[in-house]
Jmol script that loads the backbone (N, CA, C; Angstrom):
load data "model"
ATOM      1  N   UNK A   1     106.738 107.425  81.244  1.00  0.00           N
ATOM      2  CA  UNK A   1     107.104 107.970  82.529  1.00  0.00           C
ATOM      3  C   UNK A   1     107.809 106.865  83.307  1.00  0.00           C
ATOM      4  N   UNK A   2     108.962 107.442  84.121  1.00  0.00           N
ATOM      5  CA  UNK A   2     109.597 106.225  85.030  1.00  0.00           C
ATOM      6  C   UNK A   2     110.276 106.656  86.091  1.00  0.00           C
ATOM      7  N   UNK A   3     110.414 106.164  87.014  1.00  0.00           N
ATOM      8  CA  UNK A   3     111.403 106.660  88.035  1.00  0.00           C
ATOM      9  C   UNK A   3     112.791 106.303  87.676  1.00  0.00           C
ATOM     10  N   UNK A   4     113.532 106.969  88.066  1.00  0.00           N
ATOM     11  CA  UNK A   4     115.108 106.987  88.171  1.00  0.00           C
ATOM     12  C   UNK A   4     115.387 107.649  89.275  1.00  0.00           C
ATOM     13  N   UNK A   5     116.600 106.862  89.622  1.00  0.00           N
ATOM     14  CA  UNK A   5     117.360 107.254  90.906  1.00  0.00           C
ATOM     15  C   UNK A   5     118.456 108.414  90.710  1.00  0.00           C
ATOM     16  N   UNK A   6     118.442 109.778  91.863  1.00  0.00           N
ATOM     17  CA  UNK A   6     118.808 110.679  91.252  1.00  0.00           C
ATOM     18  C   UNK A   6     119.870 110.956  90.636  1.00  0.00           C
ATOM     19  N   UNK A   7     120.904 109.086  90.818  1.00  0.00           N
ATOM     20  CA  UNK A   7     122.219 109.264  90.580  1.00  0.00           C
ATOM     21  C   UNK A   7     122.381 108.839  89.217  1.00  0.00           C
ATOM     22  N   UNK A   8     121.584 108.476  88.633  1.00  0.00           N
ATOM     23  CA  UNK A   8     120.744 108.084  87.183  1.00  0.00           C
ATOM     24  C   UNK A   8     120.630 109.218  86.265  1.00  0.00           C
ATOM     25  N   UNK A   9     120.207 110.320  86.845  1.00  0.00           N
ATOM     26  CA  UNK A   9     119.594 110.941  86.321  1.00  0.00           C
ATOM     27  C   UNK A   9     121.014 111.941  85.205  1.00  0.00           C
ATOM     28  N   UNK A  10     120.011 112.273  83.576  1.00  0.00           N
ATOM     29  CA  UNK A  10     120.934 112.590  83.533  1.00  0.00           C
ATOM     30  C   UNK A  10     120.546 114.029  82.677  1.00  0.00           C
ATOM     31  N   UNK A  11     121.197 115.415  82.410  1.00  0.00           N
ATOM     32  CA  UNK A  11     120.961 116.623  82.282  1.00  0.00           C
ATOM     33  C   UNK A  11     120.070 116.426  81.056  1.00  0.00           C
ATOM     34  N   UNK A  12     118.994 117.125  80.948  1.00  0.00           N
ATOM     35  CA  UNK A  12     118.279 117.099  79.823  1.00  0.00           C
ATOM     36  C   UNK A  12     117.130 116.603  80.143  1.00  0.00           C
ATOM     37  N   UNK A  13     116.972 115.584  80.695  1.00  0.00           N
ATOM     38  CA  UNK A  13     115.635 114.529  81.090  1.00  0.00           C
ATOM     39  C   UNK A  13     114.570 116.074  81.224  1.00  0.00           C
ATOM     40  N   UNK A  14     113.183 115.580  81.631  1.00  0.00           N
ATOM     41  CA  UNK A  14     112.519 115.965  81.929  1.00  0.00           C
ATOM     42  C   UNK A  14     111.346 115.387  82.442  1.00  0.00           C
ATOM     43  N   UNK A  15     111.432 116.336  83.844  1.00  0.00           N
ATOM     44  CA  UNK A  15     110.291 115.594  84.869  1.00  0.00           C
ATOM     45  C   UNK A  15     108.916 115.661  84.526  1.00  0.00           C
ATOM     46  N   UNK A  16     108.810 114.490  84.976  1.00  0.00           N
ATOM     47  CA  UNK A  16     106.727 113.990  84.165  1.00  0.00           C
ATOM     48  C   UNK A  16     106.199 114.273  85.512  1.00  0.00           C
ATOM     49  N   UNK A  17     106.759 114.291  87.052  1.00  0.00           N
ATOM     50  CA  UNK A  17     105.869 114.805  88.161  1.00  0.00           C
ATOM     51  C   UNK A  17     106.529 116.063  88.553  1.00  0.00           C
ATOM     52  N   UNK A  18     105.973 116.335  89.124  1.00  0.00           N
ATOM     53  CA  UNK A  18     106.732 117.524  90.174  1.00  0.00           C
ATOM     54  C   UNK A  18     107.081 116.939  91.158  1.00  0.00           C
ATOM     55  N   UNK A  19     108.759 117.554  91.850  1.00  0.00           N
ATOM     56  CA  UNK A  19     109.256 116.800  92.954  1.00  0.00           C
ATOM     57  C   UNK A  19     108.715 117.625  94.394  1.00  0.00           C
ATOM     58  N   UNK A  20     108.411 116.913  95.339  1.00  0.00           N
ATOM     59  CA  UNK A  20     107.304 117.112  96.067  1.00  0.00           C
ATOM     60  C   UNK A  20     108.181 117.050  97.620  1.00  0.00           C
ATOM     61  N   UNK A  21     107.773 117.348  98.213  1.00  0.00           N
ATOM     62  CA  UNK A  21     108.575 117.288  99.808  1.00  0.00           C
ATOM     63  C   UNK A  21     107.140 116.476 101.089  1.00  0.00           C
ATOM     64  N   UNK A  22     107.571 115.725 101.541  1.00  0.00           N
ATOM     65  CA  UNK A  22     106.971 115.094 102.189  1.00  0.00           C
ATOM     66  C   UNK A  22     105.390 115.417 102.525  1.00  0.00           C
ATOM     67  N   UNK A  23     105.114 117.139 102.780  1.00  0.00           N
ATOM     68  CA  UNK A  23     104.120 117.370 103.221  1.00  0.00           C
ATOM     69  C   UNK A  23     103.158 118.220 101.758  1.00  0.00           C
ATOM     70  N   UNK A  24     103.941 117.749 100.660  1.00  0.00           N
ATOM     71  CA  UNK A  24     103.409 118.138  99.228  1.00  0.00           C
ATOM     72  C   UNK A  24     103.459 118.775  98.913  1.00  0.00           C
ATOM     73  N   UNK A  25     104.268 120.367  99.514  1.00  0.00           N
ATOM     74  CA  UNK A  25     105.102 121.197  99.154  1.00  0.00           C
ATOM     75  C   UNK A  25     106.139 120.784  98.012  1.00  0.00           C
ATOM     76  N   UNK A  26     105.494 121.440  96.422  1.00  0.00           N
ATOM     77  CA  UNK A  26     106.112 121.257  94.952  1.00  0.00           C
ATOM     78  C   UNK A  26     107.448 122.245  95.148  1.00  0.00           C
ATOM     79  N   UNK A  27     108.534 121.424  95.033  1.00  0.00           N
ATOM     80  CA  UNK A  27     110.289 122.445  95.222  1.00  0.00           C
ATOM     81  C   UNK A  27     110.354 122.283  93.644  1.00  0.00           C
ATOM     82  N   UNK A  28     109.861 121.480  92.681  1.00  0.00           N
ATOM     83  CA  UNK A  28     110.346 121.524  91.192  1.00  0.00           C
ATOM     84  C   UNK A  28     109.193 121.487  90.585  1.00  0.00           C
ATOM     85  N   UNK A  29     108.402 121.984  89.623  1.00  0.00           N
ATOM     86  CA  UNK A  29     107.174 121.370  88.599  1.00  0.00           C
ATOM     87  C   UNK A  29     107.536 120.442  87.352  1.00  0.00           C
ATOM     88  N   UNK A  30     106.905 120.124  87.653  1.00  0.00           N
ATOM     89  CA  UNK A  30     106.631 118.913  86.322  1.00  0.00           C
ATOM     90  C   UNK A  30     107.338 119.661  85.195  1.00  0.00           C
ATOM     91  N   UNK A  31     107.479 119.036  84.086  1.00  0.00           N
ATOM     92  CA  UNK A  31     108.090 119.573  82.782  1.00  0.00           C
ATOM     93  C   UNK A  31     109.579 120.299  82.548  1.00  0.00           C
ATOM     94  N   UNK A  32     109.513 120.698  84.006  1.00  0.00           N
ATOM     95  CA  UNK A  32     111.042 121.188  83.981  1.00  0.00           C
ATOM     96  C   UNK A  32     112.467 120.197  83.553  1.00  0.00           C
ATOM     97  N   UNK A  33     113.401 120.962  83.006  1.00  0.00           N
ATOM     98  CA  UNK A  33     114.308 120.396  82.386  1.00  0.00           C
ATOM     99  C   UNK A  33     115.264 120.360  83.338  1.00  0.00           C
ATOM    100  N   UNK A  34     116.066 118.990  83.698  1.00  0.00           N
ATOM    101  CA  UNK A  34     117.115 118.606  84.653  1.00  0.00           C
ATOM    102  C   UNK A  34     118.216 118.914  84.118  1.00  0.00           C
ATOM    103  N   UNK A  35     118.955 119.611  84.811  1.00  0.00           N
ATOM    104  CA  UNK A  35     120.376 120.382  84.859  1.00  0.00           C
ATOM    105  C   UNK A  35     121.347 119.848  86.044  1.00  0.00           C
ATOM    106  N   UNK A  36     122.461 119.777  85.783  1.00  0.00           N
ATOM    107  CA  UNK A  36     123.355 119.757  87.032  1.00  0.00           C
ATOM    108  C   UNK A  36     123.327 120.109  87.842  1.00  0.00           C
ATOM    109  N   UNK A  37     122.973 121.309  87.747  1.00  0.00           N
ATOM    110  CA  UNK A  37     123.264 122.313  89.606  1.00  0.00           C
ATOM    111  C   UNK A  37     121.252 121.838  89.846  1.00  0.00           C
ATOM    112  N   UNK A  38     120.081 121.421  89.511  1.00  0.00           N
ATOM    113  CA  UNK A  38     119.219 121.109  89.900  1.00  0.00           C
ATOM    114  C   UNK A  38     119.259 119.733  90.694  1.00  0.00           C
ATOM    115  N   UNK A  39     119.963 118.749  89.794  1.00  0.00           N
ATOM    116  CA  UNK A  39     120.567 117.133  90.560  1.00  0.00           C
ATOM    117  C   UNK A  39     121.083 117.792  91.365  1.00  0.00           C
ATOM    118  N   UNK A  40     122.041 118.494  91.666  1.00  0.00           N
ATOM    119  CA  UNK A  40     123.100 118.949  92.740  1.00  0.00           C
ATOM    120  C   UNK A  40     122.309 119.308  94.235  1.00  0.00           C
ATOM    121  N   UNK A  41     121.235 120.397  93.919  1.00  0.00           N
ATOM    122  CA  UNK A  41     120.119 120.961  94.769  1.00  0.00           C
ATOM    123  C   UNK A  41     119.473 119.852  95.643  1.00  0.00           C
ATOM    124  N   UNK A  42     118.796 119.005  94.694  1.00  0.00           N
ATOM    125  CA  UNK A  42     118.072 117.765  95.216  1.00  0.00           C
ATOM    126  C   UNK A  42     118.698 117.214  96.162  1.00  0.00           C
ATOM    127  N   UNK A  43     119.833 116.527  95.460  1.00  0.00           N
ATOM    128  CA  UNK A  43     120.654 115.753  96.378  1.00  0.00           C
ATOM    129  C   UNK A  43     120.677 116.125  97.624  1.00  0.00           C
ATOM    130  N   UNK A  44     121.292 117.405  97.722  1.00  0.00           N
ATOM    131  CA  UNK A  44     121.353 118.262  99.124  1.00  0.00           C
ATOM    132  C   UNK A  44     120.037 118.276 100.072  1.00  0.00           C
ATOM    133  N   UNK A  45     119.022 118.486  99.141  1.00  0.00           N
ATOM    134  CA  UNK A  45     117.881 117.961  99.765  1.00  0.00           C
ATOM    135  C   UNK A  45     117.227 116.740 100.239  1.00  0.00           C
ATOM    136  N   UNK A  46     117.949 115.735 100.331  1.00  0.00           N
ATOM    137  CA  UNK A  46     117.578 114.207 100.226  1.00  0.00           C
ATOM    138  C   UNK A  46     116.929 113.805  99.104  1.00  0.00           C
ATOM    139  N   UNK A  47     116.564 114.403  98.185  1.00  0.00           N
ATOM    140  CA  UNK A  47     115.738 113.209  96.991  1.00  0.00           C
ATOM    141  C   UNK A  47     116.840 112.633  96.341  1.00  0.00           C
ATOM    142  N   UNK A  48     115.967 111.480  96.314  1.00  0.00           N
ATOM    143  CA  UNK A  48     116.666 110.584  96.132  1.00  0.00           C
ATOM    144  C   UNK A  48     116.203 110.273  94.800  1.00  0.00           C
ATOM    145  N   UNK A  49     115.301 109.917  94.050  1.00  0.00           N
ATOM    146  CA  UNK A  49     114.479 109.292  92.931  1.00  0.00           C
ATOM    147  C   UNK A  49     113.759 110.917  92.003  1.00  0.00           C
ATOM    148  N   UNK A  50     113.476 110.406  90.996  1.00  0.00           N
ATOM    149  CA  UNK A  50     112.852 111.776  89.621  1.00  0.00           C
ATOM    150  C   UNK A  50     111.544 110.768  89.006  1.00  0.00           C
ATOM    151  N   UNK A  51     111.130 111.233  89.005  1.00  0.00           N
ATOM    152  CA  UNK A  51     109.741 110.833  87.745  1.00  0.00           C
ATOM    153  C   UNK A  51     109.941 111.638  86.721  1.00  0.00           C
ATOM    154  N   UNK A  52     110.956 111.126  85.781  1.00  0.00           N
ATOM    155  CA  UNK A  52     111.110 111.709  84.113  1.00  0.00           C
ATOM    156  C   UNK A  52     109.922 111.345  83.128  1.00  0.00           C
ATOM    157  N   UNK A  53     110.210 111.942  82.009  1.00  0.00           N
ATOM    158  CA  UNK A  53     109.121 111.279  80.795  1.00  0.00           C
ATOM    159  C   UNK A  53     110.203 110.639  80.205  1.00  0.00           C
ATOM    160  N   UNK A  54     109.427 109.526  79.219  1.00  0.00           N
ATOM    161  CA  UNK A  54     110.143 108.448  78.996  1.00  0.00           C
ATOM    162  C   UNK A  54     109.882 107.294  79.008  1.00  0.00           C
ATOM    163  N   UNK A  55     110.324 106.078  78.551  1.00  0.00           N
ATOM    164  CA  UNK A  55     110.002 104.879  79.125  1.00  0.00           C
ATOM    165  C   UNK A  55     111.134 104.188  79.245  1.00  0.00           C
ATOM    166  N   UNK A  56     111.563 103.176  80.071  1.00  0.00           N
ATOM    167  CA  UNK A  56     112.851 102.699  80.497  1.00  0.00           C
ATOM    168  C   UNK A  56     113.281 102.005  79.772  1.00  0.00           C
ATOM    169  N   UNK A  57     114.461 102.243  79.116  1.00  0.00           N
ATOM    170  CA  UNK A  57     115.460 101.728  78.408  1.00  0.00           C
ATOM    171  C   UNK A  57     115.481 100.562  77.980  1.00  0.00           C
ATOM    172  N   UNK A  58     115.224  99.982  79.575  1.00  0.00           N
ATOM    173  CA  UNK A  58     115.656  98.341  80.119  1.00  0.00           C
ATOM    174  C   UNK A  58     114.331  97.358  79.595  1.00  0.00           C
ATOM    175  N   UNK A  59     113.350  98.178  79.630  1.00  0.00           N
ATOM    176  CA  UNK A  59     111.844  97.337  79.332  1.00  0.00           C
ATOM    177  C   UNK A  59     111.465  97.443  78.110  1.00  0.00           C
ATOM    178  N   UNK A  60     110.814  96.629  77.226  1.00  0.00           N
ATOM    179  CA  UNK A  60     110.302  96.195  76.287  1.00  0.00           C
ATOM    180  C   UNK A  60     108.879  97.346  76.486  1.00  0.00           C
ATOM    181  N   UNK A  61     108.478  97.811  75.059  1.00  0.00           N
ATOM    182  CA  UNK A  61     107.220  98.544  75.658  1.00  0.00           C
ATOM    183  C   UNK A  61     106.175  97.650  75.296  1.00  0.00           C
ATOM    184  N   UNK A  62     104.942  97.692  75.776  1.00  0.00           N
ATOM    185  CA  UNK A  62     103.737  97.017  75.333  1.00  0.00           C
ATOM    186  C   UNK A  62     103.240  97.473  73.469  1.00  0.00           C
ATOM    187  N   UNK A  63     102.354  96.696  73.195  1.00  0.00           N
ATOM    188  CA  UNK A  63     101.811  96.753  72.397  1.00  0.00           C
ATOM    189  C   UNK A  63     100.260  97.271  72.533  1.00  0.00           C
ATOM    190  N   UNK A  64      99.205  97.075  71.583  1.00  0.00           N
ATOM    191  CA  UNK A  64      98.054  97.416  72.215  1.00  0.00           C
ATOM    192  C   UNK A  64      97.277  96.020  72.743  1.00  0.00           C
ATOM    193  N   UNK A  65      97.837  95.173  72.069  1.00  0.00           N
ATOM    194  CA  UNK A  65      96.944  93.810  72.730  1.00  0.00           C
ATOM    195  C   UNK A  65      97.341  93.397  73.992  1.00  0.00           C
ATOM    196  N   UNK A  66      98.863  93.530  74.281  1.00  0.00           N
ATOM    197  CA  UNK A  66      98.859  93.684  75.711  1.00  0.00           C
ATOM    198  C   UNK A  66      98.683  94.796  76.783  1.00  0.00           C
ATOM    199  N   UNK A  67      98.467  95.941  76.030  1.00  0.00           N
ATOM    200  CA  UNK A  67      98.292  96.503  76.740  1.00  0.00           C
ATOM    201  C   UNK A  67      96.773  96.576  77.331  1.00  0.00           C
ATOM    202  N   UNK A  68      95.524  96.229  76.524  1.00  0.00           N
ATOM    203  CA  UNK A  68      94.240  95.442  76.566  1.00  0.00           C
ATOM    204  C   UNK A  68      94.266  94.281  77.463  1.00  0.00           C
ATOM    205  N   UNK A  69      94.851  93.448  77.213  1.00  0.00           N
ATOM    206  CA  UNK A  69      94.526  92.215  78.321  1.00  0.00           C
ATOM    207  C   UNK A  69      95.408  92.682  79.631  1.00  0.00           C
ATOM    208  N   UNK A  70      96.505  93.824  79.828  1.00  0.00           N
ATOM    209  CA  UNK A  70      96.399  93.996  81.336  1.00  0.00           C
ATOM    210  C   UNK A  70      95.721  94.814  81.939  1.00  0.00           C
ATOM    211  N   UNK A  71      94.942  95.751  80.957  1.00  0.00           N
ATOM    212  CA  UNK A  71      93.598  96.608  81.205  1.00  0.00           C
ATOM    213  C   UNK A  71      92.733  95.554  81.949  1.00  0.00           C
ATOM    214  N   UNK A  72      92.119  94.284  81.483  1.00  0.00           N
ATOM    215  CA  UNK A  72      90.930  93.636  81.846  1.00  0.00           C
ATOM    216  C   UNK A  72      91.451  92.851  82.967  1.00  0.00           C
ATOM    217  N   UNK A  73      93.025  92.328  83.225  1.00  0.00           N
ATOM    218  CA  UNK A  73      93.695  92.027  84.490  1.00  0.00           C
ATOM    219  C   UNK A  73      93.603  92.975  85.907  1.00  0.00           C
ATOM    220  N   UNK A  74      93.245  94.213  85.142  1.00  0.00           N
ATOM    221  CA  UNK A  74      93.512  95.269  86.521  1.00  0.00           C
ATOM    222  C   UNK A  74      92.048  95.588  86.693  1.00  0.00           C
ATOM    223  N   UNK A  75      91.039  95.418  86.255  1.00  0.00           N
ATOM    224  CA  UNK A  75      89.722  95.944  86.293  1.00  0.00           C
ATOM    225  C   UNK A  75      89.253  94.295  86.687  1.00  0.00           C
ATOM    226  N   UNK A  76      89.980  93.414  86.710  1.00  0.00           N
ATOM    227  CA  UNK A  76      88.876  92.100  86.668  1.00  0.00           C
ATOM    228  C   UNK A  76      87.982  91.666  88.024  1.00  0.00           C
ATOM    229  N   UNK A  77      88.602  92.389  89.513  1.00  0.00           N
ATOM    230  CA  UNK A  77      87.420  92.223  90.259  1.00  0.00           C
ATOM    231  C   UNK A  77      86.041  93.568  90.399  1.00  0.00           C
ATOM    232  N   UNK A  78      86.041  94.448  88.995  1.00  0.00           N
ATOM    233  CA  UNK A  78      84.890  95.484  89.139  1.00  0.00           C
ATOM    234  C   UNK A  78      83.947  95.182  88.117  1.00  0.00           C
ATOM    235  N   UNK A  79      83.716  94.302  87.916  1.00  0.00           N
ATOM    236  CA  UNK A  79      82.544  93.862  86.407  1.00  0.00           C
ATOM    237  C   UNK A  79      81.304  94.427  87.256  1.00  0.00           C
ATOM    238  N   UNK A  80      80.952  94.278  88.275  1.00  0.00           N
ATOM    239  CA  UNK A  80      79.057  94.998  88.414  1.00  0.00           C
ATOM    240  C   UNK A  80      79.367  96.435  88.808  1.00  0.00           C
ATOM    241  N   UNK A  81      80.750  96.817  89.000  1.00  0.00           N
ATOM    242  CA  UNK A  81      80.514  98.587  89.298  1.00  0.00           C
ATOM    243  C   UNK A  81      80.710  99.835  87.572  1.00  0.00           C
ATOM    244  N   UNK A  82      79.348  99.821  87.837  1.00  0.00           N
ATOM    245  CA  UNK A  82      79.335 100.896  86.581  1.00  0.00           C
ATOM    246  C   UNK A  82      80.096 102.168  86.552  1.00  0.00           C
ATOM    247  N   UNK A  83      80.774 102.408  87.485  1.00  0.00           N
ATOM    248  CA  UNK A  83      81.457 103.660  87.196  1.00  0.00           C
ATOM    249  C   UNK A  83      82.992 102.950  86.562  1.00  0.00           C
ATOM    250  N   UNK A  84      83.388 101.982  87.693  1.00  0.00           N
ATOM    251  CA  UNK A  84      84.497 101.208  87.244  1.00  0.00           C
ATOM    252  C   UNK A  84      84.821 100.877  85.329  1.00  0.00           C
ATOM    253  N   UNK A  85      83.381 100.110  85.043  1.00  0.00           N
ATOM    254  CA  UNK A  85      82.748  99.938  84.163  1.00  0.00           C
ATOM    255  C   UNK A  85      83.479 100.678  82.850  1.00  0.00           C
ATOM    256  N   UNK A  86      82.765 101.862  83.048  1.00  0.00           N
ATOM    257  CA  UNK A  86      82.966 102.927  82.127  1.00  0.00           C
ATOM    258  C   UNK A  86      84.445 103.633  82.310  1.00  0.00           C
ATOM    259  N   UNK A  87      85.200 103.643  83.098  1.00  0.00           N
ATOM    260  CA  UNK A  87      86.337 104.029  82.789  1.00  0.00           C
ATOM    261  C   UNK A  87      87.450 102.868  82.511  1.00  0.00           C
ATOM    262  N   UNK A  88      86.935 101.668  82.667  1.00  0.00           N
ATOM    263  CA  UNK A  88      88.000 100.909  81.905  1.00  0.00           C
ATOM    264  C   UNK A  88      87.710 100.875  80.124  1.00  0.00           C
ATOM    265  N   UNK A  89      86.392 101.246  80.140  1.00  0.00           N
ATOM    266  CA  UNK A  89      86.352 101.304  78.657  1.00  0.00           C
ATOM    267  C   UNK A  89      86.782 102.436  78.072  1.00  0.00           C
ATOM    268  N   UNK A  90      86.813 103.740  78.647  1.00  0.00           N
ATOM    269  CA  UNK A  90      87.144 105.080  78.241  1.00  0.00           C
ATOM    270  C   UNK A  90      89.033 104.790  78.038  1.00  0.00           C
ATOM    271  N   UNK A  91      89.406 103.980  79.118  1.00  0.00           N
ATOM    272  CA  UNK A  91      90.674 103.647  79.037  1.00  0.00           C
ATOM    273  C   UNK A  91      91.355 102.512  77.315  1.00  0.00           C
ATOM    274  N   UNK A  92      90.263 101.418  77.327  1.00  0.00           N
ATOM    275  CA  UNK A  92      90.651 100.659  76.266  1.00  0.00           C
ATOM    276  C   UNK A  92      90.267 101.757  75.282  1.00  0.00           C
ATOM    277  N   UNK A  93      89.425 102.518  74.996  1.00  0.00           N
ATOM    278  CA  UNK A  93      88.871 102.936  73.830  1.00  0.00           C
ATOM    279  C   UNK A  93      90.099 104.566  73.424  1.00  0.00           C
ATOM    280  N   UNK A  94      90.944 105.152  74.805  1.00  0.00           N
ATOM    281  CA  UNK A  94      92.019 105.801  74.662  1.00  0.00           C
ATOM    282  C   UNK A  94      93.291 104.614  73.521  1.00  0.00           C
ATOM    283  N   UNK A  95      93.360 103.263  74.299  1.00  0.00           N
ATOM    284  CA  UNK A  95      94.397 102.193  74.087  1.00  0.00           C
ATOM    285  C   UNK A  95      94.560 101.954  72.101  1.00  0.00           C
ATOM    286  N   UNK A  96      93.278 102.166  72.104  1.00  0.00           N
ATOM    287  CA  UNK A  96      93.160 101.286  70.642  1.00  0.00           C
ATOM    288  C   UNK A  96      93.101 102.611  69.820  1.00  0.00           C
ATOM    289  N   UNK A  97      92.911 104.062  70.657  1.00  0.00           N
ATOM    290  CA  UNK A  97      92.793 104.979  69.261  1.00  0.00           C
ATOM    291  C   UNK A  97      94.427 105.214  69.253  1.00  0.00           C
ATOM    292  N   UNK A  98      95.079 105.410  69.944  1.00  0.00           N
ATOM    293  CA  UNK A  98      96.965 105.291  70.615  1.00  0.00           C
ATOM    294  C   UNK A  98      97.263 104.137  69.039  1.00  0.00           C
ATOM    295  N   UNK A  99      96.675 103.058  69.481  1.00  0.00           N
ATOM    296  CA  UNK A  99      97.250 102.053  68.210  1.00  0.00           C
ATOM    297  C   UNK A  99      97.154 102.304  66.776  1.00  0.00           C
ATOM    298  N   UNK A 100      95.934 103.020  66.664  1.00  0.00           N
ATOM    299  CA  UNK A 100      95.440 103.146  65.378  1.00  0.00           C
ATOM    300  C   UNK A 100      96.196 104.381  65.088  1.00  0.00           C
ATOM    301  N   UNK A 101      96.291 105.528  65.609  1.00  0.00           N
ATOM    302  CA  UNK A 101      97.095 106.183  65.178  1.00  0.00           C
ATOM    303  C   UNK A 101      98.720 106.201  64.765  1.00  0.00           C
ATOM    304  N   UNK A 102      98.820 105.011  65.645  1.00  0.00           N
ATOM    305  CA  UNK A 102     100.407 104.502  65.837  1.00  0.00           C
ATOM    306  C   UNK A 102     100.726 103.578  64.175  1.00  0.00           C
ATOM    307  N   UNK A 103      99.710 103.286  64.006  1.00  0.00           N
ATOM    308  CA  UNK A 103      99.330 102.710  63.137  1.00  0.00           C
ATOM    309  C   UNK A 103      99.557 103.090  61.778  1.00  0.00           C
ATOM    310  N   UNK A 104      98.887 104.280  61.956  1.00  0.00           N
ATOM    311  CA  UNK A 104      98.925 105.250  60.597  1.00  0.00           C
ATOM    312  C   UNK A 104      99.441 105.942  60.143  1.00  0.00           C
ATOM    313  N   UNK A 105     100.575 105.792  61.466  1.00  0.00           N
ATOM    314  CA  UNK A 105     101.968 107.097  60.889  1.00  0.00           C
ATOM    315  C   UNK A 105     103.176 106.060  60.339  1.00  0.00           C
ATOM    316  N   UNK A 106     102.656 104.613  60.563  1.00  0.00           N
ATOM    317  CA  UNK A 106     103.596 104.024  59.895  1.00  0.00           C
ATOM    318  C   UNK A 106     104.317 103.295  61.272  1.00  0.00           C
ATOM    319  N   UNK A 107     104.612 104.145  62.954  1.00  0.00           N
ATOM    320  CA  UNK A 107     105.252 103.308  63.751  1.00  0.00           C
ATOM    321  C   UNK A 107     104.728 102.354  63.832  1.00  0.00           C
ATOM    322  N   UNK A 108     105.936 101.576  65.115  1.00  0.00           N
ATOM    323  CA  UNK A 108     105.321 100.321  66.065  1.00  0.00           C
ATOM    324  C   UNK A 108     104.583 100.990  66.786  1.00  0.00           C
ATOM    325  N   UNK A 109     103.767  99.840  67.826  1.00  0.00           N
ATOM    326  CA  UNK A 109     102.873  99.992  68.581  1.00  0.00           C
ATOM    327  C   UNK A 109     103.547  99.910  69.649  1.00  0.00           C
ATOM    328  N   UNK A 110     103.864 101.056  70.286  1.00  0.00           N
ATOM    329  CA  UNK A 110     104.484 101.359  71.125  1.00  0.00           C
ATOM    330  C   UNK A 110     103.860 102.114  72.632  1.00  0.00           C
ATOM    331  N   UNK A 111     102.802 102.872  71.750  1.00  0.00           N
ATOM    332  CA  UNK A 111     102.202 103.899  73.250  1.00  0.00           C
ATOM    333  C   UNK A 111     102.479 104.383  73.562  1.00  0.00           C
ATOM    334  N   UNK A 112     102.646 105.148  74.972  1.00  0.00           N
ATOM    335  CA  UNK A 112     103.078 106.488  75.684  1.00  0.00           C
ATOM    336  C   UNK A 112     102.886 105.637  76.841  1.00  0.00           C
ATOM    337  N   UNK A 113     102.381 104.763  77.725  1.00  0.00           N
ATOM    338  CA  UNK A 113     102.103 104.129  78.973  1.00  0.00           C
ATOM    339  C   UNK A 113     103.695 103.733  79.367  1.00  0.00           C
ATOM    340  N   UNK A 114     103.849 103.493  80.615  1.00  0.00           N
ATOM    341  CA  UNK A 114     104.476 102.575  80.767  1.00  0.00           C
ATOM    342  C   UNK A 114     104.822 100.913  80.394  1.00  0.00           C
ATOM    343  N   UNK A 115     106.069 100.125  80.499  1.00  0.00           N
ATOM    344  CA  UNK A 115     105.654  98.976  79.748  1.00  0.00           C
ATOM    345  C   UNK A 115     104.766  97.901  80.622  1.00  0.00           C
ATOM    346  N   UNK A 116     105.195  98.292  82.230  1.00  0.00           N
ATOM    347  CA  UNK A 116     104.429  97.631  83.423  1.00  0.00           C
ATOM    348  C   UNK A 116     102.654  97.969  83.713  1.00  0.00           C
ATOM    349  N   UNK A 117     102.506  98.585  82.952  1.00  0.00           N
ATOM    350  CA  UNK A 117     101.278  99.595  83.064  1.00  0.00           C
ATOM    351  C   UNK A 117     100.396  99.863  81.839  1.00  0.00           C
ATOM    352  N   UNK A 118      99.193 101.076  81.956  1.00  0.00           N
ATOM    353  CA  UNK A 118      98.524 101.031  80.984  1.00  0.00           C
ATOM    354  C   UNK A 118      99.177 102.204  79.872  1.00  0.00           C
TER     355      UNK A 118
END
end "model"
wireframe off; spacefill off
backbone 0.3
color backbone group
């Protein structure tokens, strides 16, 4: 998933959020497929930016070992909260089955996360 700017954007993509209007009124849903006359719409509407699926071109994606040590970077001031706790592990234990499967089909370790992210 990534943002792009709507002048970026290009027919085909498809949005990973729904585009939203200030007071959270959804004008597009998620999954929908970007078309010209939809960029065209937006525009007219002020949006400016899309949350496509995807990962950006420009970035290198993580692996699972980094994607693990910025798991324990982003959780590192909740070590005594047990709820915290348990969803960073539900998170690594998502991370490493992602690898292992990534694993077994033969790709790289690539993921579905962002490369800035988990």
């Amino acid at each position: 998933m990534r943002k792009v700017a709507l002048d970026e954007v290009e027919e085909g993509m498809v949005l990973a959020k729904p585009v939203t209007r200030d007071n959270g009124m959804v004008l597009v849903a998620a999954g929908t497929t970007v078309t010209a006359a939809l960029v065209e719409r937006l525009r007219r509407m002020g949006i400016e930016r899309l949350v496509v699926e995807g990962e950006d071109p420009g970035r290198p994606a993580m692996d699972a070992a980094a994607r693990l040590a910025r798991l324990e970077h982003l959780f590192r001031g909740f070590a005594d909260d047990p709820f915290m706790t348990k969803v960073k592990a539900m998170v690594a234990a998502r991370i490493q089955r992602k690898a292992q499967a990534t694993h077994s089909q033969g790709g790289a370790d690539a993921g579905n996360g962002s490369a800035h992210g988990i």
